[in-house]
Backbone bond lengths (Angstrom), bond angles and torsions (degrees), N, CA, C in turn:
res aa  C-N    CA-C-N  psi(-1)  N-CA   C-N-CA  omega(-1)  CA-C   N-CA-C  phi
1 X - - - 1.457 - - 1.530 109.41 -
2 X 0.840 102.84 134.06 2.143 105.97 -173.60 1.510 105.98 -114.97
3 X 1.560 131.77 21.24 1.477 117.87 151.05 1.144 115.63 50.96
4 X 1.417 114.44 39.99 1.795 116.63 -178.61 1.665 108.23 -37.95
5 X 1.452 100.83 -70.54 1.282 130.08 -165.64 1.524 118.30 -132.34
6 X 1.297 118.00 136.60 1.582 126.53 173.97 1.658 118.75 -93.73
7 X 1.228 120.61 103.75 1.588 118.66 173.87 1.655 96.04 -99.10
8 X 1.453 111.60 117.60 1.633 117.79 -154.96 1.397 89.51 -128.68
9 X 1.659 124.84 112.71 1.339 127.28 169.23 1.772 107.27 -62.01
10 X 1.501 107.18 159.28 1.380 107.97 -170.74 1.482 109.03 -100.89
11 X 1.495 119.75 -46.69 1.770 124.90 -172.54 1.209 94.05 -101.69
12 X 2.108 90.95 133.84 1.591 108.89 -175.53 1.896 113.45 72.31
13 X 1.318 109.85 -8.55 1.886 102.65 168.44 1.537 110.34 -124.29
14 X 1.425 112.99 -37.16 1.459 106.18 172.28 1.793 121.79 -109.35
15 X 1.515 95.87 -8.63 1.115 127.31 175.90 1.263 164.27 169.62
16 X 1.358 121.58 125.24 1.720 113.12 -142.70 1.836 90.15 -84.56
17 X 0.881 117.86 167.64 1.925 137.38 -168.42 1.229 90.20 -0.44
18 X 1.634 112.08 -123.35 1.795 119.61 171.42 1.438 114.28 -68.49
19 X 1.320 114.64 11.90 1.840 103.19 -172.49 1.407 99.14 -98.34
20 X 1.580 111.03 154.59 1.664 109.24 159.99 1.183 103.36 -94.94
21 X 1.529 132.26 156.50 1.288 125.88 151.78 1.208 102.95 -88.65
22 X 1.882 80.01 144.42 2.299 90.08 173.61 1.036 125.25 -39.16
23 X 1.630 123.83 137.66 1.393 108.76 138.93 1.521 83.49 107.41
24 X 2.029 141.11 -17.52 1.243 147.58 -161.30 1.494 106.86 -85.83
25 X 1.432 121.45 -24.02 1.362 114.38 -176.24 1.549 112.83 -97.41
26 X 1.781 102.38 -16.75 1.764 99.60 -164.50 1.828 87.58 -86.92
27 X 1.532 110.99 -33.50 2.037 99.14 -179.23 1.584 111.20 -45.69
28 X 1.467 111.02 -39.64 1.348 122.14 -167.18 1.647 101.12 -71.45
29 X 1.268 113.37 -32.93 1.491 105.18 -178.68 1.620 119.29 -103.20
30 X 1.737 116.91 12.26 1.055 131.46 153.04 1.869 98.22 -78.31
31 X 0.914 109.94 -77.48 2.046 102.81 -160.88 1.192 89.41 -54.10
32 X 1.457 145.62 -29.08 1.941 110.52 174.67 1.615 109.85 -69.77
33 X 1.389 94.23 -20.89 1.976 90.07 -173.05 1.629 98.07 -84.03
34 X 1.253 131.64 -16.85 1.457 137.45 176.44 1.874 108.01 -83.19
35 X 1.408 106.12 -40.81 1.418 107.56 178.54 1.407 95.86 87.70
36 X 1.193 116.51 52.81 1.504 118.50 -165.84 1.923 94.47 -125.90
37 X 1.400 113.66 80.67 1.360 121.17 161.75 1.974 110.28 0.43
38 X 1.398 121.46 136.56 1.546 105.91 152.67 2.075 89.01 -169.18
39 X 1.714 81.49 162.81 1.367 83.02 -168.38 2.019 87.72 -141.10
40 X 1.360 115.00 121.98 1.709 127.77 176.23 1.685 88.18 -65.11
41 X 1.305 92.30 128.64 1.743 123.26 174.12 1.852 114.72 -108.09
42 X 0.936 114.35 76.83 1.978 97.02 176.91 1.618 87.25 -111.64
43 X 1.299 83.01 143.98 1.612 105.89 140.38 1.465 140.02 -56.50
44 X 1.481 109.02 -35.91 1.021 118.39 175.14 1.520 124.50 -68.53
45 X 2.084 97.65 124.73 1.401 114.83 -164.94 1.553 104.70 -96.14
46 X 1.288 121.33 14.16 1.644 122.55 -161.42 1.437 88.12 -63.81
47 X 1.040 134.58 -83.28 1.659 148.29 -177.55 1.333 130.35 -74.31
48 X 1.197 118.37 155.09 1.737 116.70 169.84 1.484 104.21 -80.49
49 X 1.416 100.52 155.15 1.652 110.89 -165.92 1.592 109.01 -79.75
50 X 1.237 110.64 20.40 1.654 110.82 144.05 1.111 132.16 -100.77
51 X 1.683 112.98 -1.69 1.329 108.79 153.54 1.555 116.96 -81.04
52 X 1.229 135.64 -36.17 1.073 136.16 -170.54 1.221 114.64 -74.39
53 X 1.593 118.56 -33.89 1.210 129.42 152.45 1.793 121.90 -35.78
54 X 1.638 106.81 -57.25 1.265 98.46 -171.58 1.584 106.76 -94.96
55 X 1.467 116.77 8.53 1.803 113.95 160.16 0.949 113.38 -68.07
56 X 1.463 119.51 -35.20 1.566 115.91 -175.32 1.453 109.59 -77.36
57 X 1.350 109.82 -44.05 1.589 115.69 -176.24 1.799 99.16 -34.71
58 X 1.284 94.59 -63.33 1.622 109.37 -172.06 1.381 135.00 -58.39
59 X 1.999 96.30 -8.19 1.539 108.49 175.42 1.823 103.73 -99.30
60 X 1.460 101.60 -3.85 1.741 98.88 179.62 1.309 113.45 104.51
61 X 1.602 129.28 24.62 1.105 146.60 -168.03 1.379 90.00 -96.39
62 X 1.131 142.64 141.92 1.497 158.60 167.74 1.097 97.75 -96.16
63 X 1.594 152.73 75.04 1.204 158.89 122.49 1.508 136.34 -46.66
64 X 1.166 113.87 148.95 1.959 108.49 150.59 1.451 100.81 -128.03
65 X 1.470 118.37 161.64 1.622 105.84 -161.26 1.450 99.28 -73.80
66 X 1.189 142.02 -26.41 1.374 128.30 166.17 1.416 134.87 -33.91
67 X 1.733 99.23 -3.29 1.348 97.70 -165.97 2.127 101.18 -111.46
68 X 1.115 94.38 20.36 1.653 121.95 -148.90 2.141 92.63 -116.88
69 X 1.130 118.75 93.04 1.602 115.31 158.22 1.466 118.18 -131.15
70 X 1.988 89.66 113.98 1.256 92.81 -174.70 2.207 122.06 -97.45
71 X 0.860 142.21 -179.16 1.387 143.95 -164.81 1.705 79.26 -72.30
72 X 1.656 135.70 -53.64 1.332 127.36 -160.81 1.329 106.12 -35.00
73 X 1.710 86.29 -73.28 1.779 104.20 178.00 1.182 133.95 -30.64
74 X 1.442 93.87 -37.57 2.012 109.41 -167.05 1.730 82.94 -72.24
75 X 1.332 125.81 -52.12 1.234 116.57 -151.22 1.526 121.21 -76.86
76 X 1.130 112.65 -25.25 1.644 136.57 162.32 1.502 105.19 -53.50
77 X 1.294 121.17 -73.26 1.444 124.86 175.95 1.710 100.86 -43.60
78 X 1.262 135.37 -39.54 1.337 131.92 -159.09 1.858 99.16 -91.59
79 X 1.152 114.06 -33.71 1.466 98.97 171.34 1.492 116.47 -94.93
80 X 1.663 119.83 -22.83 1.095 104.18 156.74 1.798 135.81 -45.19
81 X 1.374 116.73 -22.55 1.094 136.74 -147.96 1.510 105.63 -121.83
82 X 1.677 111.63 -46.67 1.190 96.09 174.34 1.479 103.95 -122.36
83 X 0.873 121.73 48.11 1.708 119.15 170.33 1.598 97.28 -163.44
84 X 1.407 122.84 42.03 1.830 122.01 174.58 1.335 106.79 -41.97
85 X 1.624 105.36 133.52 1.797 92.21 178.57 1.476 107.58 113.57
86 X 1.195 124.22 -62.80 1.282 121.77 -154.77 1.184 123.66 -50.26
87 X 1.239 118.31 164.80 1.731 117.64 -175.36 2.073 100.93 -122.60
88 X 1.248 104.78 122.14 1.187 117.84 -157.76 1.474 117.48 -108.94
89 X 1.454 115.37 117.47 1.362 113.03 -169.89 1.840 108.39 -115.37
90 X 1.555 103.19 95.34 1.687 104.86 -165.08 1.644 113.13 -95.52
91 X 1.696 102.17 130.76 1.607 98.57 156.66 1.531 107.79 -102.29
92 X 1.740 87.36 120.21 1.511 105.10 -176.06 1.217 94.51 -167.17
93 X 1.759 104.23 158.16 1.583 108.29 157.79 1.340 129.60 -58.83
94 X 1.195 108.42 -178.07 1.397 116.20 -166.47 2.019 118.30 -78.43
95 X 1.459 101.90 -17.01 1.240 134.11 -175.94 1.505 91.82 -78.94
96 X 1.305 116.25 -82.10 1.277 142.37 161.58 1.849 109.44 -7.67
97 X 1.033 97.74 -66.56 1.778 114.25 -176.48 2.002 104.26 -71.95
98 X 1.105 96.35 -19.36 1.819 100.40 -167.20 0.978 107.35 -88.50
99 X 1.785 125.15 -15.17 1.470 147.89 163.68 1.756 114.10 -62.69
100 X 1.575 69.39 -56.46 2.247 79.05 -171.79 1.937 98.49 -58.15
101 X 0.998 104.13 -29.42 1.720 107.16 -168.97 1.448 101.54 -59.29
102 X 1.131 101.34 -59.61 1.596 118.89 -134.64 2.105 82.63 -93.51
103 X 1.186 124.95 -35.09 1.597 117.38 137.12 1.498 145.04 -40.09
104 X 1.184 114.72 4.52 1.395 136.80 -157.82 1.883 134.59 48.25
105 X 1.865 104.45 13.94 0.973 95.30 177.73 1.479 120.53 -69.81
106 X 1.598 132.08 169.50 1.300 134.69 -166.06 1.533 96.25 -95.66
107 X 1.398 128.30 83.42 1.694 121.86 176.65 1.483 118.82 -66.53
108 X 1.455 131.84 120.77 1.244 128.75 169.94 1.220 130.35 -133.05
109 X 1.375 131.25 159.23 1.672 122.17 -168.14 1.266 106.45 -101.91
110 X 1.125 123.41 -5.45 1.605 131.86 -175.84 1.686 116.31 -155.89
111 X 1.709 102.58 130.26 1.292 111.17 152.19 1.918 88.03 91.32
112 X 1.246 120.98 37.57 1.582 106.87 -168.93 1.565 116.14 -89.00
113 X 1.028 113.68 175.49 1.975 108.89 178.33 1.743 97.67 -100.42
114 X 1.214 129.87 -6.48 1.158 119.67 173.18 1.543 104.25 -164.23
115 X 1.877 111.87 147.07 0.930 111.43 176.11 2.126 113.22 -118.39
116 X 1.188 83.64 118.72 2.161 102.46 -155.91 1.700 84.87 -73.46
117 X 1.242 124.79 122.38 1.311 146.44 158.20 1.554 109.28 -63.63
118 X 1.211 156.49 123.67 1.247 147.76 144.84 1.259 93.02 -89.90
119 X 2.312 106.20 -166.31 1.121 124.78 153.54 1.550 108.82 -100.12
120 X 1.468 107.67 100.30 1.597 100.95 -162.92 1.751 100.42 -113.97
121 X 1.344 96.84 118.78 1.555 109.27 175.41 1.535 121.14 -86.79
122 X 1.663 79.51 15.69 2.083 84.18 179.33 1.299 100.70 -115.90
123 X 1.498 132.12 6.64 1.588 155.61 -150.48 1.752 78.89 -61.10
124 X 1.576 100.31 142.29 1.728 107.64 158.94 1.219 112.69 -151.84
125 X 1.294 133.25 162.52 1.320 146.76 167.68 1.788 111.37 -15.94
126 X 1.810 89.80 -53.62 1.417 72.36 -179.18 1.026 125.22 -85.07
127 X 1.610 122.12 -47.39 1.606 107.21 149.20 1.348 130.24 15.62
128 X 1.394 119.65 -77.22 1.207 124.87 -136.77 1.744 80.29 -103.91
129 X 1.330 132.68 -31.00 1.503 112.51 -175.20 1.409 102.54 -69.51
130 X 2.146 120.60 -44.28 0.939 95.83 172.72 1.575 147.05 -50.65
131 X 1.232 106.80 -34.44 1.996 131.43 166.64 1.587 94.57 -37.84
132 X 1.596 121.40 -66.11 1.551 121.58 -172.10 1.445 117.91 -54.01
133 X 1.631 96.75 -34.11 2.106 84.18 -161.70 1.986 85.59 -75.90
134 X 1.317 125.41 -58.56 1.259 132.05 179.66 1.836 121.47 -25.71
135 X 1.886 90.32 -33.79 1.455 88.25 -168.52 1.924 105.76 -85.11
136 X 1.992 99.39 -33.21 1.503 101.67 153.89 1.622 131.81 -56.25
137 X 1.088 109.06 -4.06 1.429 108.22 -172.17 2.014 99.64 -97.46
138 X 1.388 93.45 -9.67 1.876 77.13 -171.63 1.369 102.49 150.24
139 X 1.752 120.42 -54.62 1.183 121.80 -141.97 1.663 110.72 -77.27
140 X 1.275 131.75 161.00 1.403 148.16 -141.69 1.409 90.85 -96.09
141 X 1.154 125.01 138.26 1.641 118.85 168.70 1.598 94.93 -111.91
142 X 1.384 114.18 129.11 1.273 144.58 157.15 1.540 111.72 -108.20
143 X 1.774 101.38 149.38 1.623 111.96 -163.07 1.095 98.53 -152.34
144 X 1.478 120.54 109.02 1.674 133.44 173.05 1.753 113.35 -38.16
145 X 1.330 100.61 -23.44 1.577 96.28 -170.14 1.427 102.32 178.93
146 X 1.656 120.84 159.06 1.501 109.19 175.08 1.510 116.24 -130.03
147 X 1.668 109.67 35.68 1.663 108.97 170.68 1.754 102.46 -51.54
148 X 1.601 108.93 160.25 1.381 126.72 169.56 1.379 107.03 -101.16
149 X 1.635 112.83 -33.22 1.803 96.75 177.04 1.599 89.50 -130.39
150 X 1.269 92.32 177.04 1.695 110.04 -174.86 1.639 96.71 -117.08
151 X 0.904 123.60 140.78 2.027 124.00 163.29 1.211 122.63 -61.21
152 X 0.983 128.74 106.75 1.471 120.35 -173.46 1.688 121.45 -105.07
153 X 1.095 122.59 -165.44 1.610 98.90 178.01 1.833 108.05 -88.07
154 X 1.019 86.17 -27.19 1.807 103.44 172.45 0.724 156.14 -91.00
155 X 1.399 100.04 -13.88 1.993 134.71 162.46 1.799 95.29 159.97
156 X 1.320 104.75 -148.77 1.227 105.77 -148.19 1.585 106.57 -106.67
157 X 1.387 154.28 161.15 1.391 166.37 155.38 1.277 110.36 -81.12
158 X 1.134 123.21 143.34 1.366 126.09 154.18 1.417 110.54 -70.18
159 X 1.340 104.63 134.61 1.729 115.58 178.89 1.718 107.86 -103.34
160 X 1.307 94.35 -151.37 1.189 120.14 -147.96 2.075 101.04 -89.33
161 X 1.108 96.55 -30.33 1.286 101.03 171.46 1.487 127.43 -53.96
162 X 1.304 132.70 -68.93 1.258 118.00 167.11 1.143 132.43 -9.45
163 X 1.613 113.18 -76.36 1.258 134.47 175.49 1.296 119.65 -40.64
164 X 1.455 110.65 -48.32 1.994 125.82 175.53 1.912 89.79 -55.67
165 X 1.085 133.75 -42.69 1.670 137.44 -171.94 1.542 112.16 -69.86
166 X 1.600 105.15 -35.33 1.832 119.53 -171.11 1.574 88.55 -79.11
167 X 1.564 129.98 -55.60 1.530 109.39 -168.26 1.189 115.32 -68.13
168 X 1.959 127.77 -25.67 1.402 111.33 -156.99 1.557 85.76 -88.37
169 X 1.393 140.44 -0.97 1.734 129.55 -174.93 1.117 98.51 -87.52
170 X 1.218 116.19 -43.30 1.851 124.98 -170.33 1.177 99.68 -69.79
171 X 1.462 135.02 -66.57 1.550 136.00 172.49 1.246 156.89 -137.16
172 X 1.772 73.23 74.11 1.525 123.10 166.15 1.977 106.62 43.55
173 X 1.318 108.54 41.00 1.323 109.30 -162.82 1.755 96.19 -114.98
174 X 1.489 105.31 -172.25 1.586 102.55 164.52 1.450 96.91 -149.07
175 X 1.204 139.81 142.46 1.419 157.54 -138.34 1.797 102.24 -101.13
176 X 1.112 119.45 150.36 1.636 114.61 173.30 1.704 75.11 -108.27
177 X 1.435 88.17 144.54 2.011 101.61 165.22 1.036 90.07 -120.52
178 X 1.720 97.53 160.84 1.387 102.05 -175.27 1.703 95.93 -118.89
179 X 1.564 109.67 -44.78 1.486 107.28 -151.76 1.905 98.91 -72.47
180 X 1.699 85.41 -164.74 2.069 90.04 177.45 1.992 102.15 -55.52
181 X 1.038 97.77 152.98 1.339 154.15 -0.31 1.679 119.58 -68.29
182 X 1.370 108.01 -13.90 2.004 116.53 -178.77 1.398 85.33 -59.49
183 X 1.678 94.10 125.40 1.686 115.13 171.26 1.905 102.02 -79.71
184 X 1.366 119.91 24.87 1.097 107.89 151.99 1.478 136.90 -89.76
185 X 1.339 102.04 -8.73 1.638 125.86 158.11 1.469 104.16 -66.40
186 X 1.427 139.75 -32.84 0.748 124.02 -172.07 1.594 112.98 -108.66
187 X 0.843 120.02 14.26 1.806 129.98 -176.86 1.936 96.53 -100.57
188 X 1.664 107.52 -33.41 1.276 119.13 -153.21 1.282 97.24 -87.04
189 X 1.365 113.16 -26.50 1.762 117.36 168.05 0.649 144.07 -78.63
190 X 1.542 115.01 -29.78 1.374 147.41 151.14 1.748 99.43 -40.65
191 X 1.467 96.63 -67.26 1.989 82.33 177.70 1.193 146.89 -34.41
192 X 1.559 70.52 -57.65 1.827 97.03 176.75 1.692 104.64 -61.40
193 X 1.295 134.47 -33.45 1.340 134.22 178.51 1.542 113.53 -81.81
194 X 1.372 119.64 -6.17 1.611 135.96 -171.30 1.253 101.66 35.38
195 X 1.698 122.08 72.50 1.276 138.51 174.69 1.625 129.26 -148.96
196 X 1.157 137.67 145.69 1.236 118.61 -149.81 1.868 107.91 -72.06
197 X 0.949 110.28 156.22 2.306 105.77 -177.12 1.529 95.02 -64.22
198 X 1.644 119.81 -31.58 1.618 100.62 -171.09 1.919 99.39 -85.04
199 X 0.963 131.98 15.44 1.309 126.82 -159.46 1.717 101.03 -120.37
200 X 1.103 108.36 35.91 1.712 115.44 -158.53 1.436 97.74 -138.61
201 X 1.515 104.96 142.62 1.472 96.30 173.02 1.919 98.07 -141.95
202 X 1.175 116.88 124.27 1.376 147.79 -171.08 2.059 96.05 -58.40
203 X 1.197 100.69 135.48 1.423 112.28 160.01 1.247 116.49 -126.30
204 X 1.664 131.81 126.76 0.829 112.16 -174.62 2.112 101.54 -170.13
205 X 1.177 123.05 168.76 1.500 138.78 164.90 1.244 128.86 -103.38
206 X 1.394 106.78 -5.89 1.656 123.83 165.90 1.552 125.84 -82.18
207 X 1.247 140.80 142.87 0.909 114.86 172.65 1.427 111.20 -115.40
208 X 1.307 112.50 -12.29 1.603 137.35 -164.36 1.813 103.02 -93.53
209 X 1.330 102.35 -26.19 1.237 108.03 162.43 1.954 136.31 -111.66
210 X 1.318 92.40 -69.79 1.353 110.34 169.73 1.726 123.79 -61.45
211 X 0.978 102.51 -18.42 1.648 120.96 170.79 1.295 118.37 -110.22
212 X 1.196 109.54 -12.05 1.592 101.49 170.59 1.185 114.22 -84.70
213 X 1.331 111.33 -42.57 1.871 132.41 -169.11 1.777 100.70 -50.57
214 X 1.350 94.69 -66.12 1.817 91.27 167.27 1.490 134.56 -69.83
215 X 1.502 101.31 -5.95 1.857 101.46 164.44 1.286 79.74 -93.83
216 X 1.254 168.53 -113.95 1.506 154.56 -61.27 1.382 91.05 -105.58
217 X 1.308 133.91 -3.59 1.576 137.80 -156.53 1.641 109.55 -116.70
218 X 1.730 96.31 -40.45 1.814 111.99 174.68 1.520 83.92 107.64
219 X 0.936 134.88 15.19 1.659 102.36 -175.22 1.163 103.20 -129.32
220 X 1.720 122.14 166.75 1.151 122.63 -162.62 0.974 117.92 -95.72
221 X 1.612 119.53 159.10 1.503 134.80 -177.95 1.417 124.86 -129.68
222 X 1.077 106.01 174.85 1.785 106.99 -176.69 1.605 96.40 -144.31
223 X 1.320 125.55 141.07 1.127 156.28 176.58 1.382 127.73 -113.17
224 X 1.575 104.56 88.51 1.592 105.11 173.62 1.426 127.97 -78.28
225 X 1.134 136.15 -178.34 1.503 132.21 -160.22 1.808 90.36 -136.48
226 X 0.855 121.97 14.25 1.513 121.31 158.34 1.234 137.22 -78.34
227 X 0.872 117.53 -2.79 1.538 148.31 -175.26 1.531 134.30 -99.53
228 X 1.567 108.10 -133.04 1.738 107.51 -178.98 1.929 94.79 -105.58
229 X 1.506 109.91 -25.09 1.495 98.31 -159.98 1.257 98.66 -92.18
230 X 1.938 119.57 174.30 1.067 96.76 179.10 1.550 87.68 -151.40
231 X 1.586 131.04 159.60 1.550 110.36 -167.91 1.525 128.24 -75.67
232 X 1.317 108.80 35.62 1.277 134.07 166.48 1.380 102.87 -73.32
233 X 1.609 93.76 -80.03 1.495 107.41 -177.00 1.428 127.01 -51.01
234 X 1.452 109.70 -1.95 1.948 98.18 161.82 0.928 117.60 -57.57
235 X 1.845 108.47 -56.75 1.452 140.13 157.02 1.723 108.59 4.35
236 X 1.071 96.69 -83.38 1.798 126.91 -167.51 1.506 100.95 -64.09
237 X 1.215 114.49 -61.38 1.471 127.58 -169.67 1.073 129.76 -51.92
238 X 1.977 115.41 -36.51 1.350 110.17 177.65 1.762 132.24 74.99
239 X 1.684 107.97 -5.25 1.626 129.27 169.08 2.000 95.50 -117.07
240 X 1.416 110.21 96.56 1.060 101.68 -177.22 1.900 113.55 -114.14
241 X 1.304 92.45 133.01 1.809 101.39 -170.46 1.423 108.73 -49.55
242 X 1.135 114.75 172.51 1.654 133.97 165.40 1.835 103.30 -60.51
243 X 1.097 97.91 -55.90 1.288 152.37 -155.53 1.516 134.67 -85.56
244 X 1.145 144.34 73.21 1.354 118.52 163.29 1.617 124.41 -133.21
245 X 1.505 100.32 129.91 1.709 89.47 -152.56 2.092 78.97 -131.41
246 X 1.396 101.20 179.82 1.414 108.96 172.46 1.083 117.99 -54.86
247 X 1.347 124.61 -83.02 1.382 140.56 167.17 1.780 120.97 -130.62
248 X 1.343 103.39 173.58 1.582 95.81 173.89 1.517 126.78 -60.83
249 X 1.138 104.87 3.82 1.527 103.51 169.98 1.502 125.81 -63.50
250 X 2.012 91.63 -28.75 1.750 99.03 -176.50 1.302 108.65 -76.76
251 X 1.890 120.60 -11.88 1.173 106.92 -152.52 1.986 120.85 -76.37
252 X 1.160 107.23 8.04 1.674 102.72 -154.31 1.958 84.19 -102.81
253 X 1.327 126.54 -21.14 1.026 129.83 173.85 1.735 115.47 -75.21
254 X 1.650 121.42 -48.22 0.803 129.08 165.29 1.926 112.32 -51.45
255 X 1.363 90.33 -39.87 2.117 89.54 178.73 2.123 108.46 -62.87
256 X 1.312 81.73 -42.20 1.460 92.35 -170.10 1.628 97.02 -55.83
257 X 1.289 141.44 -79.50 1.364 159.91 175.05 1.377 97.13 -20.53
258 X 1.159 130.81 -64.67 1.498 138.70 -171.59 1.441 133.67 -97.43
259 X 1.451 89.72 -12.60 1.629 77.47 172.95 1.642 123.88 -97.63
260 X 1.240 125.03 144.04 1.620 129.07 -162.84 1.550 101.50 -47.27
């Protein structure tokens, strides 16, 4: 395996709420001392990827935000690209929405061609009735990502998933996702790393996500135990990693051992 490139999930692998896990800032400063390309992958749509950008800064991550792709981003690039034009009606924060703008999507409160799902912790009643009459009227439901919980420092959040399940029952629709498991997170990282998509190997605590994306893709992964999965759940699951080590702390030893 030659470790082209690292697509390294962020909650539960480099870090649970405000905590780092051990051993998360020195991996990151092994592949710059290796010259080993990597680009942070979350799902999580709570924020624009300059916040996540400057959480890490602040946990001791040696970053530039380029090295930062979040489900928002992925999903902006994907309707910019394949839906030009559209008129976009988002539940998201305000951070969240100041992204899609200042990205060139067309934001509107009425009458939209699609309604963009985040993970929005500012979500309200009306929100979400508006999302229904919009989604009865026609418009496309798109969904940054489809985790059910989020990692928290204390256990887990309800995510974004549910809700993607409450609109397609209510109206009778089915959701475009954008984030992991869609191997377009992983084509998009690959770019950003200027490396081939099979030449990538996935880090991650998901298996439903972060481990699927690189089995459904062919490429390899690694599976930490810091997280939601645990090595039970390969067992059960049936999407089984390359990979399964404690955390990223093991990983610069595992590169060393295996790579040509």
């Amino acid at each position: 395996m030659s470790f082209g490139g690292f697509m390294i999930d962020m909650d539960g692998t480099v870090y649970k709420g405000g905590n780092v896990i051990p051993g998360a800032t020195d991996f990151i400063d092994f592949l710059i001392g290796q010259r080993i390309p990597f680009v942070f992958l979350t799902n999580n749509s709570t924020h624009a990827r300059t916040f996540y950008y400057e959480k890490l800064r602040s946990m001791g991550f040696d970053i530039g935000i380029e090295n930062v792709l979040t489900s928002n981003i992925a999903t902006i690039r994907f309707i910019l690209s394949e839906r030009p034009g559209s008129r976009v009606y988002p539940v998201a924060a305000d951070d969240v929405v100041q992204e899609m703008v200042q990205s060139g999507l067309d934001i509107v409160d009425s009458d939209p061609d699609i309604v963009l799902l985040t993970f929005d912790r500012t979500i309200t009643y009306e929100k979400i009735n508006a999302a229904y009459r919009f989604l009865m009227q026609g418009a496309e439901l798109i969904a940054t990502h489809p985790d059910d919980l989020c990692p928290a420092a204390d256990g887990y959040d309800i995510d974004i998933g549910p809700f993607i399940r409450m609109f397609e029952q209510m109206c009778q629709t089915d959701a475009v996702v954008i984030g992991k498991p869609n191997r377009l997170m992983l084509e998009m990282a690959a770019l950003e790393m200027g490396v081939d998509p099979s030449d990538t190997v996935m880090v991650g605590d998901r298996l439903y996500t972060d481990i699927r994306m690189a089995h459904d893709a062919g490429t390899a992964s690694i599976m930490v135990l810091t997280g939601e999965a645990s090595a039970d759940d390969v067992v059960e699951g049936g999407t089984e990693p390359t990979y399964i080590l404690d955390s990223v702390a093991d990983i610069p030893e595992l590169v060393m051992r295996e790579r040509p």
